[in-house]
C-alpha positions as a printed Julia matrix, in Angstrom:
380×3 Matrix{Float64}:
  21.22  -13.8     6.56
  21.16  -15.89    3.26
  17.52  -14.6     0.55
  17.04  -18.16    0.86
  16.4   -18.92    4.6
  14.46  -15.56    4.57
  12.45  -16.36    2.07
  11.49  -19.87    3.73
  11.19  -18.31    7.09
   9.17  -15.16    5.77
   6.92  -18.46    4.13
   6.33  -19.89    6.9
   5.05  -16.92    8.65
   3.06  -16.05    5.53
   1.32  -19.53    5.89
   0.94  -19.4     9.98
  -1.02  -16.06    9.49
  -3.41  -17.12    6.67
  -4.27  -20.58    7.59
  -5.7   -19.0    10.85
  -7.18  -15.82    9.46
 -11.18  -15.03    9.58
 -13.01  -14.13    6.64
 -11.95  -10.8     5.68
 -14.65   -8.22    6.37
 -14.8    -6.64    3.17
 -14.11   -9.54    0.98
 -17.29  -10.93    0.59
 -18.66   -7.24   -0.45
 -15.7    -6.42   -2.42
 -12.63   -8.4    -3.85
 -14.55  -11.93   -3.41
 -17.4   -11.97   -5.99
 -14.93  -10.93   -8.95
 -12.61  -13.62   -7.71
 -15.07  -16.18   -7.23
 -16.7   -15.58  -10.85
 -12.91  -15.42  -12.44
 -12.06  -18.89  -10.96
 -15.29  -20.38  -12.16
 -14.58  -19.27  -15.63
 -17.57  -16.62  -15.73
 -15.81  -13.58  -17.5
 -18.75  -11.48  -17.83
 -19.29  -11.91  -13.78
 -15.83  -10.96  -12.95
 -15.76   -7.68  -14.93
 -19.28   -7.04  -14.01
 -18.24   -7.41  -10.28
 -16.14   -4.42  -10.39
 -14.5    -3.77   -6.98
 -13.18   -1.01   -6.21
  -8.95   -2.07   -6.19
  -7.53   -3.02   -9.35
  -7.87   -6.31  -11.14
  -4.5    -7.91  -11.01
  -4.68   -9.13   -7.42
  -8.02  -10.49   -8.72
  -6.58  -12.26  -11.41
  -3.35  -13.44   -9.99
  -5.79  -14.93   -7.12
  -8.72  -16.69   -9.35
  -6.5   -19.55  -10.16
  -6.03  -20.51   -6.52
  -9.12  -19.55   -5.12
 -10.74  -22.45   -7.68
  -8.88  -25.28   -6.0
 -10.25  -23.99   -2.37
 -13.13  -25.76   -0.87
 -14.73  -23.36    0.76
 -15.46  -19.25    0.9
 -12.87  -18.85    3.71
 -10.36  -21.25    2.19
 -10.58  -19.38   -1.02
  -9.9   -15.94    1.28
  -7.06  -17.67    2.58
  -5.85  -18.57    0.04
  -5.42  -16.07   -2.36
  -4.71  -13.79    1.16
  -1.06  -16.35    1.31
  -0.25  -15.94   -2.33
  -0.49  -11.53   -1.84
   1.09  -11.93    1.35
   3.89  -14.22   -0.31
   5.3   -11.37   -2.44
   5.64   -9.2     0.13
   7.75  -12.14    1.91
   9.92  -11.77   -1.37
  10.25   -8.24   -0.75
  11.39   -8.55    2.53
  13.66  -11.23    1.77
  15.17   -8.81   -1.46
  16.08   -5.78    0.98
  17.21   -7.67    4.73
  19.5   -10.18    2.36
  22.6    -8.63    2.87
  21.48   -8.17    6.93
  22.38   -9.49    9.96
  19.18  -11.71   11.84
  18.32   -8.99   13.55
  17.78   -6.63   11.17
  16.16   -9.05    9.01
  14.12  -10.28   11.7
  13.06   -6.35   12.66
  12.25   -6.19    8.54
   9.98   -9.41    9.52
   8.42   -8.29   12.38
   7.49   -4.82   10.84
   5.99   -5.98    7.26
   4.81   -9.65    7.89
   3.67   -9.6    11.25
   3.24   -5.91   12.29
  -0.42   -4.66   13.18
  -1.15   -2.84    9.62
  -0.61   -6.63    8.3
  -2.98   -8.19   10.5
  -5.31   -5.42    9.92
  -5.08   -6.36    6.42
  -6.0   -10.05    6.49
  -8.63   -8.97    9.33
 -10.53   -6.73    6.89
  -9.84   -8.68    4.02
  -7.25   -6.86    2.12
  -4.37   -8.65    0.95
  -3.98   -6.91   -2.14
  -1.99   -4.36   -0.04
   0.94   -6.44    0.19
   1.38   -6.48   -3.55
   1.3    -2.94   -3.97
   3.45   -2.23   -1.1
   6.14   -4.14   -2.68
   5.22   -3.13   -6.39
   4.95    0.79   -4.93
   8.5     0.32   -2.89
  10.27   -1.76   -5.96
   9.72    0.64   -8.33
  11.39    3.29   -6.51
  14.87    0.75   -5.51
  14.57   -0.84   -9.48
  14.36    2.82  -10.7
  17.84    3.45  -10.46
  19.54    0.71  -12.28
  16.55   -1.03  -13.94
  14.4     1.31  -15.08
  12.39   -1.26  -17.62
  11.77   -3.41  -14.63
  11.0    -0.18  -12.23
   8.47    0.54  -14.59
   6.85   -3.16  -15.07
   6.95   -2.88  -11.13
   4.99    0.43  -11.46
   2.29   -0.44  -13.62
   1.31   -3.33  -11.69
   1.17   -1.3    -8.99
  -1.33    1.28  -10.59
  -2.84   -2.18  -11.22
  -3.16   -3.48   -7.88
  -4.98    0.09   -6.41
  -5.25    3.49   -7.36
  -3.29    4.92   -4.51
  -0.22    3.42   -6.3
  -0.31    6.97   -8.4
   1.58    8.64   -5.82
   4.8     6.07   -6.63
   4.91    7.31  -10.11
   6.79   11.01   -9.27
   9.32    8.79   -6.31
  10.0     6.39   -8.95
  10.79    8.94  -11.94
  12.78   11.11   -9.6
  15.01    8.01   -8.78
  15.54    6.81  -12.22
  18.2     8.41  -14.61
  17.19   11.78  -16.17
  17.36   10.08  -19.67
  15.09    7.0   -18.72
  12.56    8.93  -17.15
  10.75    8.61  -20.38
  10.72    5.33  -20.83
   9.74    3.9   -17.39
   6.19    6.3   -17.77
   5.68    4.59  -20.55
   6.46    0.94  -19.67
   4.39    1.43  -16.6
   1.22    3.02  -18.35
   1.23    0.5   -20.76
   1.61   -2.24  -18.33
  -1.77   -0.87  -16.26
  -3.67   -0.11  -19.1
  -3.17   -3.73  -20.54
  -4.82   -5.17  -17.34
  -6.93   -2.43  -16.41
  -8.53   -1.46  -19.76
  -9.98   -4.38  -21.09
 -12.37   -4.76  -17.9
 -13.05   -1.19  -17.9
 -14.26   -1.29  -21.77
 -16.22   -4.66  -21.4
 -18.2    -3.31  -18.4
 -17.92    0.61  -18.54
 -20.79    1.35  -16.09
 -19.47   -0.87  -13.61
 -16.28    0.21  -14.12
 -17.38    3.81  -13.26
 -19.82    2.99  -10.63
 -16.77    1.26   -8.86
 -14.8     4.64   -8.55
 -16.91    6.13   -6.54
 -15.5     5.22   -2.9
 -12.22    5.63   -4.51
 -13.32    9.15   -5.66
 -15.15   10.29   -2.75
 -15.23    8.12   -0.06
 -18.01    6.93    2.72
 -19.77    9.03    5.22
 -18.86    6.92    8.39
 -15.72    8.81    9.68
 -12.62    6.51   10.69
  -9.77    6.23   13.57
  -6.43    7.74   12.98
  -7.5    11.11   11.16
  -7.43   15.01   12.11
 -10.84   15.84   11.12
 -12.86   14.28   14.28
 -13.66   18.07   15.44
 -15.47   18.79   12.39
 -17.5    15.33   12.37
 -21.02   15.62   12.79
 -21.94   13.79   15.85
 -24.87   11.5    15.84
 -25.85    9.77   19.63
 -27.42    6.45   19.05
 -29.48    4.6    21.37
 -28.38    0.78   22.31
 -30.63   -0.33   24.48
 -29.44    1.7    28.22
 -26.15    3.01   26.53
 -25.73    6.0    23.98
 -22.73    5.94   21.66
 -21.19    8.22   19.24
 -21.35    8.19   15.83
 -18.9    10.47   13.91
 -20.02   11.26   10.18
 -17.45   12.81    7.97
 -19.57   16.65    6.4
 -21.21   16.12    3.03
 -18.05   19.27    2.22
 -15.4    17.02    3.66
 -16.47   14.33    1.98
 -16.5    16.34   -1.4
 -12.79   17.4    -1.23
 -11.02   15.0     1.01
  -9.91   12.67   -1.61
  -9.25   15.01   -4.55
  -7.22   17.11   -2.34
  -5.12   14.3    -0.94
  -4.68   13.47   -4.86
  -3.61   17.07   -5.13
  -1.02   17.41   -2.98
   0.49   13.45   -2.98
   0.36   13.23   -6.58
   0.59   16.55   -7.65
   2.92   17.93   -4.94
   5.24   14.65   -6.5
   5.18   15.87  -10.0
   5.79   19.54   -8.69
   9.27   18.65   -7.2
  10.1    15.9   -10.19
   9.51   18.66  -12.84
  11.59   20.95  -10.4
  14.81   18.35  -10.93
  14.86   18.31   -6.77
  17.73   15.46   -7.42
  18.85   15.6    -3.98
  15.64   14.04   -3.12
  15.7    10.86   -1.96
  12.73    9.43   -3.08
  12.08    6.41   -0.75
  11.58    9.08    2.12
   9.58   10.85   -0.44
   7.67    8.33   -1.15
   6.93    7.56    2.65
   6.32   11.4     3.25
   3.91   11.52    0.3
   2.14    8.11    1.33
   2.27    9.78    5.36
   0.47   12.41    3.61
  -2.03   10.47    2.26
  -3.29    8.29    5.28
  -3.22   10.71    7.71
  -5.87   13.22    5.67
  -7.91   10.94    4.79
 -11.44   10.86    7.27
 -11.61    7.2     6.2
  -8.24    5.84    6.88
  -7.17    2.31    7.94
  -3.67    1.08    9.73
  -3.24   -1.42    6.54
  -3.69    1.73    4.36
   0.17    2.23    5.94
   1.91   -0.4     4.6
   3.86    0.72    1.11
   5.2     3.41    3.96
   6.65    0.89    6.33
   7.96   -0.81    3.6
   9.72    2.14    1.96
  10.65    3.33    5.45
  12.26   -0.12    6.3
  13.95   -0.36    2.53
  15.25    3.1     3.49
  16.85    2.05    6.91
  18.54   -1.34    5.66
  19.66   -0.44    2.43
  20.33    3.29    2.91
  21.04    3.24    6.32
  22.51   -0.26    7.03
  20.96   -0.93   10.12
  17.59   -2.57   11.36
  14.34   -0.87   10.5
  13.64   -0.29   14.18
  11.37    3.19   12.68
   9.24    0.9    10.79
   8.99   -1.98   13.31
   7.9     1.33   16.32
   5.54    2.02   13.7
   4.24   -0.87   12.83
   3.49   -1.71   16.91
   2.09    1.87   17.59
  -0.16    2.14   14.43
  -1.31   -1.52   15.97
  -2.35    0.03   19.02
  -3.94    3.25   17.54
  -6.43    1.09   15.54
  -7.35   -0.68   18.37
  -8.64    2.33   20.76
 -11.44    4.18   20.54
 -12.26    6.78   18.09
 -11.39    9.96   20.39
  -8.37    8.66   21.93
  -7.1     7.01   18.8
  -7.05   10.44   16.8
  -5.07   12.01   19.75
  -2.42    8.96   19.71
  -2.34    8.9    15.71
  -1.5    12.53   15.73
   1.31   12.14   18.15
   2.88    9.68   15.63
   2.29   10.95   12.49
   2.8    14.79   12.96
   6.55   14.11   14.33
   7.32   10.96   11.39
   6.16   14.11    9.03
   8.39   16.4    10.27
  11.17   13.73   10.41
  10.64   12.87    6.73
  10.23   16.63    5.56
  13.59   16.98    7.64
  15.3    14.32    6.09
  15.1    15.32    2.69
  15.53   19.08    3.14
  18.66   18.09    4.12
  19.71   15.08    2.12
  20.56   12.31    5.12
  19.27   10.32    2.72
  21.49   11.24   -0.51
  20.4    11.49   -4.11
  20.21    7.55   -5.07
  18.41    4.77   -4.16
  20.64    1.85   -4.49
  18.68   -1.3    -6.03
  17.84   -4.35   -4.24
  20.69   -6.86   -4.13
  19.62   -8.89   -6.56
  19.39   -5.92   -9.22
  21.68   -5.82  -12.05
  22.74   -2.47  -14.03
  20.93   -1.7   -17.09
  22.22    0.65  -19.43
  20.5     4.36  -19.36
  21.64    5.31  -23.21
């Protein structure tokens, strides 16, 4: 199937799904007053906003958002322009595909439940750095400058893109290594350091969550026997509510950024070249959802996306893991707290073992071949 026709198809999806989504829950709290201040020219309002993601969604979706009429139109809005690079994405890896493997790559990324989760909760900026996370790793390889560009706007986008940096280095050429660190730091510093000077407290305050999370414990986690369990009266029914430890919530985060980000940088300065590091990537990014007491189904998305780069390009068939992923990670989110752990578990223990499996013995091979529309850029 022809980029082309994907790319219009994948655009009309993109605008079906945000013309009908509802306000995103977090928005308003979160990604919406920085936007909102951006678009109406009020500089000191958007760096004093501070969410906690990174600004270049923000930015990218100010323009847009000041042509909207209306709170929700402005969600909606800057939700279709996120959710149109990931329709670029998909339409870079399934171009060489058949229509059903390109419609299974659709079906998976566009319209899978971790995608509607994200527009539900109002997080579109997940779709950029699923595609910035993933491209990085398939530029790597043969366009190293543009694997890094890819890179730092990732690390721009969210701070959970720091577990792409040791996937991407792996996959590039030893002698470019160097260079794609540095095109990628400098590309995240240049859009996240001049907020971060102008409005340092904010800046700080807004790492918090990030840091250390919330105390409301979430679906799709291992740690519900260790909650603390508080009954709450609603009238003539009693309900649970699971609270993640004040200990949990000390560690949980820096130890996920331990062994994702650290456990990467362990194997790239062991040379582990028969790595293939878009399963590494997913196994690392498995990792880091799974451990984490506050985890979301959208949190899985740069994993379904490596996961279905891995099975076209790598594989050449349909990315019929990522789409059975997609659809069960749709239903875990949707059950209740006790029963959702168990069914989570039952998925992501097995896809870890899979993934561990699959590079221990090199299915996957040592390179990542580019996207079809990369060129070759020369490592000397």
């Amino acid at each position: 199937m022809g980029r082309g026709a994907l790319a219009i198809a994948g655009a009309v999806i993109a605008v079906t799904l945000t013309a009908t989504a509802p306000l995103g829950t977090d928005y308003p709290a979160d990604a919406g007053p920085a936007v909102a201040a951006l678009a109406h020219g009020d500089v000191a309002g958007f760096v004093g906003a501070h969410p906690q993601m990174g600004p270049l969604t923000l930015i990218a979706r100010a323009p847009v958002v000041a042509a909207a009429p209306s709170a929700l139109w402005a969600y909606r809005l800057g939700a279709l322009l996120c959710l149109l690079v990931l329709v670029g994405f998909v339409a870079a890896i399934a171009a060489r595909a058949g229509p059903v493997p390109a419609a299974v790559a659709a079906g998976a990324l566009l319209v899978g439940g971790p995608t509607v989760e994200a527009l539900r909760l109002g997080h579109p900026e997940m779709f950029v750095l699923a595609t910035f996370t993933v491209g990085s790793v398939l530029l790597a390889p043969r366009r190293p400058t543009l694997a890094g560009l890819a890179l730092g706007a990732a690390l721009a986008t969210k701070q959970t893109a720091l577990i792409a940096v040791a996937p991407a280095l792996i996959a590039a050429p030893a002698g470019m290594r160097r260079r794609l660190a540095v095109i990628a730091a400098g590309t995240a510093a240049a859009v996240i350091l001049p907020g971060a000077i102008a409005a340092p407290h904010a800046f700080v305050a807004a790492m918090r969550h990030p840091a250390f999370g919330l105390a409301a414990m979430r679906t799709g986690n291992p740690w519900l026997a260790v909650a603390d369990v508080h009954t709450i009266a609603l009238g003539a029914v009693s309900v649970n509510a699971y609270v993640v430890p004040g200990w949990l919530q000390s560690i949980a985060h820096p130890a996920i950024a331990l062994l994702t980000v650290g456990g990467g940088m362990a194997l790239l300065a062991r040379r582990r070249a028969s790595l293939d590091p878009l399963v590494l990537l997913a196994l690392l990014w498995l990792v880091r959802c799974a451990l984490d007491p506050w985890d979301h189904g959208y949190y899985h998305l740069p994993l379904l996306a490596a996961l279905a780069a891995w099975e076209l390009l790598r594989r050449g068939r349909a990315p019929w893991l990522a789409a059975a992923s997609a659809a069960w990670l749709a239903l875990v989110f949707r059950l209740p707290i006790e029963s959702a752990d168990m069914a989570y578990l039952a998925w992501a223990v097995p896809a870890a073992v899979w993934l561990v499996s699959a590079n221990r013995h090199g299915i996957a091979g040592s390179r990542v071949h580019s996207p079809p529309c990369a060129g070759q850029e020369r490592s000397g």
